[in-house]
N, C-alpha and C positions, 0 to 999 in steps of 0.2 A: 319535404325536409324531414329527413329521418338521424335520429341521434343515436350513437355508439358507444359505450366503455370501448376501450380498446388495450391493447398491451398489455402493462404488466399489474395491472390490478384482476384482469380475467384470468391472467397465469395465475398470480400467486391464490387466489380463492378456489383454485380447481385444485392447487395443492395441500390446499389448510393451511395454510401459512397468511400473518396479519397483512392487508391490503394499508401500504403508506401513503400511495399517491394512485392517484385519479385522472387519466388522461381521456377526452373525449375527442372524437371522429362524426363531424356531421358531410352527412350525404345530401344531394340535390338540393343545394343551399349555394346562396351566392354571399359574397363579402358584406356588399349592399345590408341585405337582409339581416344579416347579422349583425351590420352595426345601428339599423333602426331598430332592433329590440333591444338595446345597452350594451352588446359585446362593447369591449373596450380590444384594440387592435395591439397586438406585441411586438414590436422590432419592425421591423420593415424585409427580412427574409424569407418570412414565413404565412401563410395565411393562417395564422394565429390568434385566437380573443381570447379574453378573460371572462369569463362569465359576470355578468351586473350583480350577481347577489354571492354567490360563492367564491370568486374569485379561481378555478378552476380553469384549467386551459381545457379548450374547444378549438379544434383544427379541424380547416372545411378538407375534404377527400383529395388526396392531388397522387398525381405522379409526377416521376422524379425523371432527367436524363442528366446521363455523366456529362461534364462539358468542361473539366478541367481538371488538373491535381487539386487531391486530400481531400478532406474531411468537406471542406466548403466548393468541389469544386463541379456543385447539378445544380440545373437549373429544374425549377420545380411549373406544377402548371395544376391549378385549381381550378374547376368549374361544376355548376349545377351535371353534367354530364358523367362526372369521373364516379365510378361507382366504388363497392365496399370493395368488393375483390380485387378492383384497380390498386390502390388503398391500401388493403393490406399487404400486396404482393411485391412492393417496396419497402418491407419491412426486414429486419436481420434475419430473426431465427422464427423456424414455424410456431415454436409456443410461444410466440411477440406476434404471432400476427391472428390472433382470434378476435372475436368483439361479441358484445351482448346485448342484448335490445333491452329497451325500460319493460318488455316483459318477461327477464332472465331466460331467452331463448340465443344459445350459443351460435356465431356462425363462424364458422371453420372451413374454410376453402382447401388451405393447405396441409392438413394433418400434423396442425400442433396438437389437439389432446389424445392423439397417440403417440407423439412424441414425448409429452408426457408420460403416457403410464411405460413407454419404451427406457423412460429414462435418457432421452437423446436431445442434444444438442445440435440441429439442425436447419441447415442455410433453406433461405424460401425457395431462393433462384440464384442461376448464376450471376445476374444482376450484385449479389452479395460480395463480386469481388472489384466493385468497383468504389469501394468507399472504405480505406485503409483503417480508419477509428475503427470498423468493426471487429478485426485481429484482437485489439485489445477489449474490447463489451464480449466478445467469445469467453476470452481467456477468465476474463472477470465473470463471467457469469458461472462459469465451469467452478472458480475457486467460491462461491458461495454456493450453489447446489446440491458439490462433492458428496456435502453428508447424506443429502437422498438419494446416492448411487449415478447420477448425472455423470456423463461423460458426451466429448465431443462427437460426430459422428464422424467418420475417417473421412469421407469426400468432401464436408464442412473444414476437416484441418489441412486438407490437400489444397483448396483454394485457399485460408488460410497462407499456407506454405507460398503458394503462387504470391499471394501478393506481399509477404514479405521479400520476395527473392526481386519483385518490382523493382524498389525502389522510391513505393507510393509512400511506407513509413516516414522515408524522407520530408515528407511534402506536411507532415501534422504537426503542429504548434509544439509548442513546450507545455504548453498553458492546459490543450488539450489532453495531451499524454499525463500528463500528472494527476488531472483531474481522473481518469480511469488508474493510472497506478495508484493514486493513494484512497478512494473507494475498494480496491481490489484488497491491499495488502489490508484492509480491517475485513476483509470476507471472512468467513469461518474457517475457510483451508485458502490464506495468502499461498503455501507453496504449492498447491495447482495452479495456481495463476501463474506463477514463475515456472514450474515444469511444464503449461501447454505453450508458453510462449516460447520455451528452447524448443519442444515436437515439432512446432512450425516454422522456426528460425528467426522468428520475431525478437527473441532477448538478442540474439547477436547483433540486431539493429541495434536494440534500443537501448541495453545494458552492456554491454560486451565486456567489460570488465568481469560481472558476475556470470555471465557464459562462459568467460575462464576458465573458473574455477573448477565447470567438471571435466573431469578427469584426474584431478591435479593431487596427487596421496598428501596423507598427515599420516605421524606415526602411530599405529596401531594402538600401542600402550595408553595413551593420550584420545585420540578419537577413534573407535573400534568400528564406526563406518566408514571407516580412511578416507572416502574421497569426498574433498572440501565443498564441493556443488551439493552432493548429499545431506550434506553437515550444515548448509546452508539453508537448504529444506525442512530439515527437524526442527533448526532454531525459529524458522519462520511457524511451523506449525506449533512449536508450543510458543511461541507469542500468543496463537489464537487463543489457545486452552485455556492458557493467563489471563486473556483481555485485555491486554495491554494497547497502550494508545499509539497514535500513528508516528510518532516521534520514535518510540523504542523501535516499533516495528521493522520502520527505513534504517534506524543504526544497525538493524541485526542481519537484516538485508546486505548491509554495506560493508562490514564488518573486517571480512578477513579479505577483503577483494586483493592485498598486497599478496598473499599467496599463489596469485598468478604471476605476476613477475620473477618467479624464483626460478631462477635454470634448474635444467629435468636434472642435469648431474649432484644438484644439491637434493633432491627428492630423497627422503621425506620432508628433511627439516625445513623450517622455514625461518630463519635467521633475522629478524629485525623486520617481518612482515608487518609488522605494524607502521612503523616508519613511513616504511617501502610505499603503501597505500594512501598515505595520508591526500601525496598529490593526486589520485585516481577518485578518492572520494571529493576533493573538492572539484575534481571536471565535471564529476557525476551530477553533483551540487549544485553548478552552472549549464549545464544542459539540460537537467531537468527544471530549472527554475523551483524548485522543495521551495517550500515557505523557511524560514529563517531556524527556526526553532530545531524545525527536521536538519538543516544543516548544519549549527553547532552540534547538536547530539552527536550525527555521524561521526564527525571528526573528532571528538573528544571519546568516543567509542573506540573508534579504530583506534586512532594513539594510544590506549589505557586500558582495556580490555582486561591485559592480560595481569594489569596492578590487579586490578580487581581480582581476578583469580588467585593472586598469591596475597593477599590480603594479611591473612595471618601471621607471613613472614616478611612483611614491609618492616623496615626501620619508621620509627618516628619522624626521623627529616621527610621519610619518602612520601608518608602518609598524609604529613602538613602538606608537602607541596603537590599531591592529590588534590586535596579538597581545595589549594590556591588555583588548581586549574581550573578547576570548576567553579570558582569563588562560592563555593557551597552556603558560604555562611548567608549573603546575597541572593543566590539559587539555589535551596535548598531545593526543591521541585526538579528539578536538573540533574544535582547529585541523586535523584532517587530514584528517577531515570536512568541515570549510570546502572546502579545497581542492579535494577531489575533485568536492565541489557545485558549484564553481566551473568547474572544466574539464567538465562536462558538460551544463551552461548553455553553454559557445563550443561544444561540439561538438554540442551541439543544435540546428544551422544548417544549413539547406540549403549543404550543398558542403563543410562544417566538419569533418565526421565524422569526419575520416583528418588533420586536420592537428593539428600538433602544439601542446601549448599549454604552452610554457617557463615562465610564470608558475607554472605547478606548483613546478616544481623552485626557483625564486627565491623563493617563500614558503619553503618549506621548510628553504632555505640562510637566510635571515631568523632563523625559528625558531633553528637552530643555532649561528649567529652568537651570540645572545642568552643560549645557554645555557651557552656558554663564559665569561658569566662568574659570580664569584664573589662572594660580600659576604662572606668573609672578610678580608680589607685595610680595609675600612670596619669592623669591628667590632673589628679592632686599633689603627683612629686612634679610639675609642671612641664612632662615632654611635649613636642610637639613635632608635627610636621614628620621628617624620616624618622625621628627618634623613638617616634609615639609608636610608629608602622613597626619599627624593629623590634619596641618592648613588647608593643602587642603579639607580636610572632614567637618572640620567646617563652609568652604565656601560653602561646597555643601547644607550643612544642614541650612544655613542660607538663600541660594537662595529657600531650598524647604518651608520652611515655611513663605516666601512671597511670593510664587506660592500658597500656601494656604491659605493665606488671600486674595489675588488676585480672586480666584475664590470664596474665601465665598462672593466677594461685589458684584460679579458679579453674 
């Protein structure tokens, strides 16, 4: 019985980068045996244990055969006989398939750490196009990498390509796909993740609304990278710069997806693209199964975006009924959200990236404004009920329109 590190704790330490998680591989070992020393057993899919003191997953050596659609559909087969290289060579990428022994002695079958110092992205076997989730752990891996020069290898996004053109995308959960899309979109570079998945025709499966969008112009004056897929990429890349959280991320994602339905004859403009989108973002919404949260953002994004941009020149009525959509006073966390969506949509522009966008700050003082006041004095003239809602709406609208004169002196 010999014990293994394996995956991505032996990648990420050959890199220098922090090791989060600890996966073990034992060889010539039976199930047996490991559950008379305390393994505790996982699921019933996998020959899986828990380790008795660490809690740590320990998987006995297996190989895999394809015997069905998607993600779930090999049948696996473990015994004291399947050795390391068996083992590893059912793995995705060659820098996933190394391992180490407890005396930090590297084994490398397939030439992951020259794929490493290659800087490459590369399938074990063609074995690798038999299990569809891999397109997107590719994709995702590529969009976290990026900033050490990683890219995929061209024969890795050629199968890739093959098996998006399968049909197998088909065959993966919601559950699954989302769990790698929204991993992906917190990478360091979410828009490689979204550009390797167009190279290989993965987005047209899985987003196709956002595969739209390239080609598709905006007027130059306005976005000086005109084409919206583009402009869709920048916003996602300074999401990362910002840090923002996975809410914003999906809104900015989602964002202008109504600019694909504009006929070519109306190009450049994009006429009530907001609108136009609303219903694309919620199909996107429901096929992806997004947690909740991610999916009001989108949709109050897409609708409102572009309030947010002309912020300055909103009316008082327009500004209250902002912050009712968002019930900001209830979610403020939400309205802040907005915001931040907002300024990383302007700064998602060729040339934009560094300037400043005051609207931030002038929602925000909006918000504030609104919060200063009180519905105590209306419930001492005794309103209630609609009457209460109305006066209260009228305090709000009175405090917004001395927040706007306040800033026109200023």
């Amino acid at each position: 019985m010999q014990i293994y590190q394996v995956g991505g704790a032996v990648r990420d330490r050959l890199l220098n980068r922090p090791v989060t998680e600890v996966d073990w591989v034992v060889v010539g070992a039976s199930a047996e045996q490991l559950l008379a020393q305390g393994y505790r057993p996982v699921g019933v899919d996998f020959p899986v244990f828990l380790h008795p003191q660490t809690g740590e997953e320990y998987a006995l050596a297996r190989t895999e055969r394809k015997s069905g659609q998607g993600y779930g559909g090999f049948t696996f087969y473990a015994s004291p006989e399947v050795t390391l290289e068996d083992d590893l060579i059912r793995r995705d990428l060659t820098i996933n398939a190394m391992a180490e022994d407890a005396q930090g002695q590297i084994f490398d079958p397939y030439g992951g750490r020259a794929d490493l110092d290659a800087r490459v992205l590369r399938h074990v076997s063609p074995a690798f196009a038999e299990d569809p989730l891999r397109v997107l752990r590719v994709a995702r891996f590529a969009a976290r990498y990026a900033p050490l020069g990683f890219s995929v290898a061209p024969e890795t996004l050629a199968l890739m390509r093959q098996l998006s053109e399968s049909g197998e995308l088909n065959a993966l959960t919601a559950e699954r796909s989302w769990k790698e899309i929204s991993r992906a979109l917190l990478e360091p570079r979410p828009d490689v993740f979204i550009q390797v998945l167009r190279d290989c025709g993965a987005l047209k499966q899985l987003l196709p609304e956002v595969d739209q969008l390239f080609g598709v112009p905006q007027p130059a004056a306005h976005h000086p990278e005109i084409d919206t897929g583009a402009h869709v990429l920048s916003v996602l890349r300074q999401c990362a710069e910002h840090q923002q959280p996975l809410t914003v991320r999906w809104a900015c994602l989602l964002h202008d997806v109504g600019k694909g339905l504009t006929p070519q004859d109306h190009w450049p403009q994009h006429i009530a693209h907001e609108h136009k989108g609303l219903a694309l973002i919620k199909a996107i919404n429901q096929r992806t199964k997004a947690p909740k949260d991610c999916q009001e953002l989108a949709l109050l994004v897409g609708e409102y975006h572009t309030h947010g941009h002309r912020a300055l020149e909103l009316k008082a009525q327009t500004l209250l009924k902002l912050l009712q959509a968002f019930d900001a006073w209830r979610r403020p966390q939400r309205f802040a959200e907005f915001i931040s969506s907002c300024e990383m949509d302007a700064r998602g522009r060729l040339g934009f990236e560094q300037r400043a966008y005051p609207q931030a700050e002038y929602l925000r003082g909006a918000l504030q404004a609104t919060l200063g006041v009180t519905i105590q004095p209306l419930l001492e003239r005794g309103l209630t009920g609609a009457e209460l809602g109305q006066g209260l709406q009228k305090l709000r609208l009175q405090a917004l329109e001395n927040y706007r004169e306040e800033q026109r002196d200023t």
